[in-house]
ROSE-4610 file (N, C-alpha, C; in Angstrom, 1 decimal, always signed):
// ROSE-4610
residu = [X/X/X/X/X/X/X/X/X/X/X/X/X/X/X/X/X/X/X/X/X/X/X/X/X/X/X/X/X/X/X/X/X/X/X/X/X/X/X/X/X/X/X/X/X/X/X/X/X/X/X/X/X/X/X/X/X/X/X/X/X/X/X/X/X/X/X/X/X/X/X/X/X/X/X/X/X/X/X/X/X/X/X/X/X/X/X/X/X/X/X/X/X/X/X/X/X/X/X/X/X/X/X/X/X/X/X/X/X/X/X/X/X/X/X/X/X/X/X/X/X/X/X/X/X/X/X/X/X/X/X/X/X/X/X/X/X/X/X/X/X/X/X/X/X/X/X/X/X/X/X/X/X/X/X/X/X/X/X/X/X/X/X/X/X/X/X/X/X/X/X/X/X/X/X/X/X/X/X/X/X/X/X/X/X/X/X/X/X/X/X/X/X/X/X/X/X/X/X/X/X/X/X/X/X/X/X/X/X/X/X/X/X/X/X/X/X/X/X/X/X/X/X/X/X/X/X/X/X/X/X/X/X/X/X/X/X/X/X/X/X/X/X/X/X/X/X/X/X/X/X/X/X/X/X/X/X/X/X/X/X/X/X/X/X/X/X/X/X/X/X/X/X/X/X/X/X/X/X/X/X/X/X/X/X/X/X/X/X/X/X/X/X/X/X/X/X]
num = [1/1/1/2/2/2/3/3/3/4/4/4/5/5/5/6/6/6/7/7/7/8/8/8/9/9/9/10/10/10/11/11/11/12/12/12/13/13/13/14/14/14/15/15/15/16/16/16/17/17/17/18/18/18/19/19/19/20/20/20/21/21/21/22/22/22/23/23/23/24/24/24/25/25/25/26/26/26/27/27/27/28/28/28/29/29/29/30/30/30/31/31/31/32/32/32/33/33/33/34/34/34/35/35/35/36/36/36/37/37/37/38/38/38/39/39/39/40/40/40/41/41/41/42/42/42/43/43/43/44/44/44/45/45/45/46/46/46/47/47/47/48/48/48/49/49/49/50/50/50/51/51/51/52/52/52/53/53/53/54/54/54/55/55/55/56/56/56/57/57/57/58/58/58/59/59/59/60/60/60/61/61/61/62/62/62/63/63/63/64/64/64/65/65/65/66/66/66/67/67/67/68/68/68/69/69/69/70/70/70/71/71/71/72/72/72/73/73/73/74/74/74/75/75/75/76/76/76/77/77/77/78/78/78/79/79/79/80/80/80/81/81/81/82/82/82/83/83/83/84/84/84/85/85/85/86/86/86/87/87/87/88/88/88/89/89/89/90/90/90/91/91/91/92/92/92/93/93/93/94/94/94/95/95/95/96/96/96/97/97/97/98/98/98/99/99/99]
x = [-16.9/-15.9/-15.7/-15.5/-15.6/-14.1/-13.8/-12.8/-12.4/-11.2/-10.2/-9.5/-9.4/-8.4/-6.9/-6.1/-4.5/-4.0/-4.8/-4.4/-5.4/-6.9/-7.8/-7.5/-6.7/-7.1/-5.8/-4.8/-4.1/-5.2/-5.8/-6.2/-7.2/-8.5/-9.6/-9.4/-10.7/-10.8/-11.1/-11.2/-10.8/-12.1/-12.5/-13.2/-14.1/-13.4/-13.7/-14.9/-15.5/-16.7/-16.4/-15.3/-15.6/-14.7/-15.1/-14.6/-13.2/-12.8/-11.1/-10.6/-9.5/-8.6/-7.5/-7.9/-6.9/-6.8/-8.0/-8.4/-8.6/-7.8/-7.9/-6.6/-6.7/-5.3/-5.7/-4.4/-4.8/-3.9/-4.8/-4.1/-4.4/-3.4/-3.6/-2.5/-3.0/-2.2/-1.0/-1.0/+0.1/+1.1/+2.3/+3.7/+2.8/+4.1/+3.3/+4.3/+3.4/+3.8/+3.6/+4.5/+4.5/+3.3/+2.8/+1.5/+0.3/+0.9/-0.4/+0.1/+0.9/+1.7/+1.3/+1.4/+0.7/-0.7/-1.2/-2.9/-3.5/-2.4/-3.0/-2.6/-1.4/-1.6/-2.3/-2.8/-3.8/-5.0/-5.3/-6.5/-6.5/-5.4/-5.1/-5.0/-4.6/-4.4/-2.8/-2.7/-1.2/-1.1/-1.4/-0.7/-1.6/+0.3/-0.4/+0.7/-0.5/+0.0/+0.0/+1.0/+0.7/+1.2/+0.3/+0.8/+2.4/+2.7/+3.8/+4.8/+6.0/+6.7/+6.4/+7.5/+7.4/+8.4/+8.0/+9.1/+9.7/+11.3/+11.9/+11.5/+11.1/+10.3/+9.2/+8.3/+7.3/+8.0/+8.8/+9.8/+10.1/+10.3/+11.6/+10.2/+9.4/+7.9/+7.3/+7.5/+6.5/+6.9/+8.8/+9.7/+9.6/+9.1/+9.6/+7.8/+6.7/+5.2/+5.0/+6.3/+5.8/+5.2/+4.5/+3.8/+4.5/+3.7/+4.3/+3.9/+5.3/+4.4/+5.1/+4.3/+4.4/+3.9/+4.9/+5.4/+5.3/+5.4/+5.3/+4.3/+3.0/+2.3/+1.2/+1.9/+1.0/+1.2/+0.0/-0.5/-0.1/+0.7/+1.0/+2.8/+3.1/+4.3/+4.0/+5.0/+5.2/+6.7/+7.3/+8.3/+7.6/+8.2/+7.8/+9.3/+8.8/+10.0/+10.0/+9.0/+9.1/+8.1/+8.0/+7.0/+6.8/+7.7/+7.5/+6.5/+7.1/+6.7/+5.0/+4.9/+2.8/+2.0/+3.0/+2.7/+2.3/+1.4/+1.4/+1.1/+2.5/+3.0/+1.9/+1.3/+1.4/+2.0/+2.9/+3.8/+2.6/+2.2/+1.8/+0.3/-0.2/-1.0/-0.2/+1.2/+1.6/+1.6/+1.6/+1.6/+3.4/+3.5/+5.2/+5.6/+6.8/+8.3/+8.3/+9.2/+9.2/+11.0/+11.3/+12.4/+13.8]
y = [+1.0/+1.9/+1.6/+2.2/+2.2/+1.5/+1.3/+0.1/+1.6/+1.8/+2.7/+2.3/+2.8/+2.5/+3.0/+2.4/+3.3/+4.9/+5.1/+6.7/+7.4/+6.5/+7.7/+7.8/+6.4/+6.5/+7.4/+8.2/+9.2/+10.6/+10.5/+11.6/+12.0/+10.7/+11.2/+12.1/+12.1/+12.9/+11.8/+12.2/+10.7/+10.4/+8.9/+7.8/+7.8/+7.8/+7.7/+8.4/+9.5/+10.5/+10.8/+11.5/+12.1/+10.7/+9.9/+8.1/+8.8/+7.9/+8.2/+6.9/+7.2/+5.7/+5.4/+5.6/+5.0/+3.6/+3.1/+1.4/+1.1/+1.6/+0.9/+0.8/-0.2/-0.5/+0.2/+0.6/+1.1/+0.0/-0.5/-1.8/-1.3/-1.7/-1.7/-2.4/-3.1/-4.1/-3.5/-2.0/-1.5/-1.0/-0.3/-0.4/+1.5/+1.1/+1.8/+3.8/+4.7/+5.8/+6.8/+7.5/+8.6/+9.4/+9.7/+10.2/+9.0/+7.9/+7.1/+6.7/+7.3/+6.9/+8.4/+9.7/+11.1/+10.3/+10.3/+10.1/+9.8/+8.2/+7.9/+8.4/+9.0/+10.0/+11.4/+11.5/+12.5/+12.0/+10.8/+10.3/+9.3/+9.6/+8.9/+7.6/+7.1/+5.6/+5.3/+4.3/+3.7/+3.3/+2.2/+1.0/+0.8/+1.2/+0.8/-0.6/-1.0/-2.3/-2.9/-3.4/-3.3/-4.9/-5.7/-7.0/-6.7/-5.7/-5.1/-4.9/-3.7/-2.8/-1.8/-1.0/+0.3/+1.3/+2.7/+3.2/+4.2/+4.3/+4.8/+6.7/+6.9/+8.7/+7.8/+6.9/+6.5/+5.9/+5.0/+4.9/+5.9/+6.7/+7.7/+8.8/+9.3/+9.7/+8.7/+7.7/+7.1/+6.4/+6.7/+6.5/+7.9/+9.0/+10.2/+10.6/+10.4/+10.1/+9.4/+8.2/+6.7/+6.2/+5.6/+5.2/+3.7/+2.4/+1.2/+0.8/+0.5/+0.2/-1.0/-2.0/-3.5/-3.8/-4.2/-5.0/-6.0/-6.7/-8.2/-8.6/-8.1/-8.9/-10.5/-11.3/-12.1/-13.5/-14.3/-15.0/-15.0/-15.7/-15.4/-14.9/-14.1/-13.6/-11.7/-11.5/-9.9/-9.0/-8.7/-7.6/-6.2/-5.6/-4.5/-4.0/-2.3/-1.7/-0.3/-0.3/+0.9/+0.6/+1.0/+0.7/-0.9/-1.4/-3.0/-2.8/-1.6/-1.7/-1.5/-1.0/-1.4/-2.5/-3.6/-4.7/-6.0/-6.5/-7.9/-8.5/-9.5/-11.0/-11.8/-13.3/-14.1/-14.9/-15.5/-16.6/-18.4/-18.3/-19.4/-19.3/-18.7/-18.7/-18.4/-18.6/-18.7/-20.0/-21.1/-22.5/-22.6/-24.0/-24.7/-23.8/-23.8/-23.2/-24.1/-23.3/-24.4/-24.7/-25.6/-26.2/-24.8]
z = [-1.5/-2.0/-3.4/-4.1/-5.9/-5.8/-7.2/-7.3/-8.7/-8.9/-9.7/-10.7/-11.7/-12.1/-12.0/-12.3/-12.1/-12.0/-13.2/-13.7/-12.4/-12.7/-11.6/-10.4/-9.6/-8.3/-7.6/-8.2/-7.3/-7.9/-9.0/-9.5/-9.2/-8.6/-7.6/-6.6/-6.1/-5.4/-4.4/-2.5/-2.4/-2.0/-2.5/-2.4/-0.7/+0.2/+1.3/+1.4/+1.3/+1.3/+2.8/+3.4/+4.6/+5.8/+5.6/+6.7/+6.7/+7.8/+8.3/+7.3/+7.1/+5.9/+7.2/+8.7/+9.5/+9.7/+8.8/+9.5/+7.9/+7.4/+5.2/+5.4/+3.5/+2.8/+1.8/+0.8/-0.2/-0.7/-1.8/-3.0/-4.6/-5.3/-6.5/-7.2/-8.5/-9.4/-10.0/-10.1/-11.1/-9.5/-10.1/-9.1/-8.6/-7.3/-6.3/-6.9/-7.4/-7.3/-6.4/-7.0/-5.8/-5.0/-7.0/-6.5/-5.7/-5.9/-5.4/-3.7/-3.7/-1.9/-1.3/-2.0/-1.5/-1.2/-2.7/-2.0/-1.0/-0.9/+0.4/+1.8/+1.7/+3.1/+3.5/+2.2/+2.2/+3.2/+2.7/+2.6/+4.2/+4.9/+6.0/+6.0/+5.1/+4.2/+5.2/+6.4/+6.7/+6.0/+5.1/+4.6/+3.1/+1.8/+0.7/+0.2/-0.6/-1.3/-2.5/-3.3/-4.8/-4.8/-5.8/-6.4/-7.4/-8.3/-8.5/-7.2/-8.0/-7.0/-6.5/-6.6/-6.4/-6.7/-7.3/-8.1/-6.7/-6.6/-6.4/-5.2/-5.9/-5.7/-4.5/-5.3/-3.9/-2.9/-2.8/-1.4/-1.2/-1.6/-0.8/+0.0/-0.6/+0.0/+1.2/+0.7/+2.0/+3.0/+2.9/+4.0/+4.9/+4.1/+4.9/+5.6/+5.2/+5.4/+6.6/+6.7/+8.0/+7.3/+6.0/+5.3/+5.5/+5.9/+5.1/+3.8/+3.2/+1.7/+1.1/+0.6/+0.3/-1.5/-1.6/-3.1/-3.3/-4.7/-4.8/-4.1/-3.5/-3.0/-4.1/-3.8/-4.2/-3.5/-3.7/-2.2/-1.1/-0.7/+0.7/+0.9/-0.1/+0.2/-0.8/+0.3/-0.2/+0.1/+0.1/+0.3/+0.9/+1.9/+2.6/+2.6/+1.9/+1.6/+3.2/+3.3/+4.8/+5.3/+6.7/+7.8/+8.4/+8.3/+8.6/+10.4/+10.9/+12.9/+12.5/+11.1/+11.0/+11.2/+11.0/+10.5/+11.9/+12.1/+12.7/+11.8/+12.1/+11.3/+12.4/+11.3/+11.7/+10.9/+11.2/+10.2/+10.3/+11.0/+11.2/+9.9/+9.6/+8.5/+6.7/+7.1/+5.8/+5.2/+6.1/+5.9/+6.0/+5.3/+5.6/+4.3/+4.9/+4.1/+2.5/+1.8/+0.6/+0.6/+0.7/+0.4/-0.6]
């Protein structure tokens, strides 16, 4: 699957060539937009995810989509702002708590 940049990957056309995106994540480093929370339910993308946030307009889209969509991801912690019932947790691969 080609690797995007920010600006192209709501503005592509979608990547997938035809595949279903029911068994993908959509990730990217910059905060999650609107257009980039459309794309992926275009593109049958459940679950997108940004090392950033997310702006305002893409919550409110990807709460109304069913879309789960996750922020702050970096190592092993992240914030989920909608769709958390997508999700299987294992807590036990996060390792110990920090003080």
């Amino acid at each position: 699957m080609p690797c995007l940049g920010r600006p192209g990957a709501a503005a592509a056309p979608s990547p997938l060539g035809g595949m279903s995106g029911a068994d993908k994540v959509f990730y990217t480093t910059g905060r999650l937009t609107s257009e980039m929370v459309i794309k992926s339910a275009q593109m049958g993308v459940p679950i997108v995810v940004s090392r950033s946030g997310i702006t305002q307009m893409g919550h409110e889209v990807a709460q109304r989509l069913g879309l789960c969509t996750i922020g702050r991801a970096t190592h092993k912690r992240f914030l989920c702002y909608s769709g958390a019932e997508r999700l299987r947790l294992q807590p036990e691969l996060a390792g110990a708590r920090l003080p």
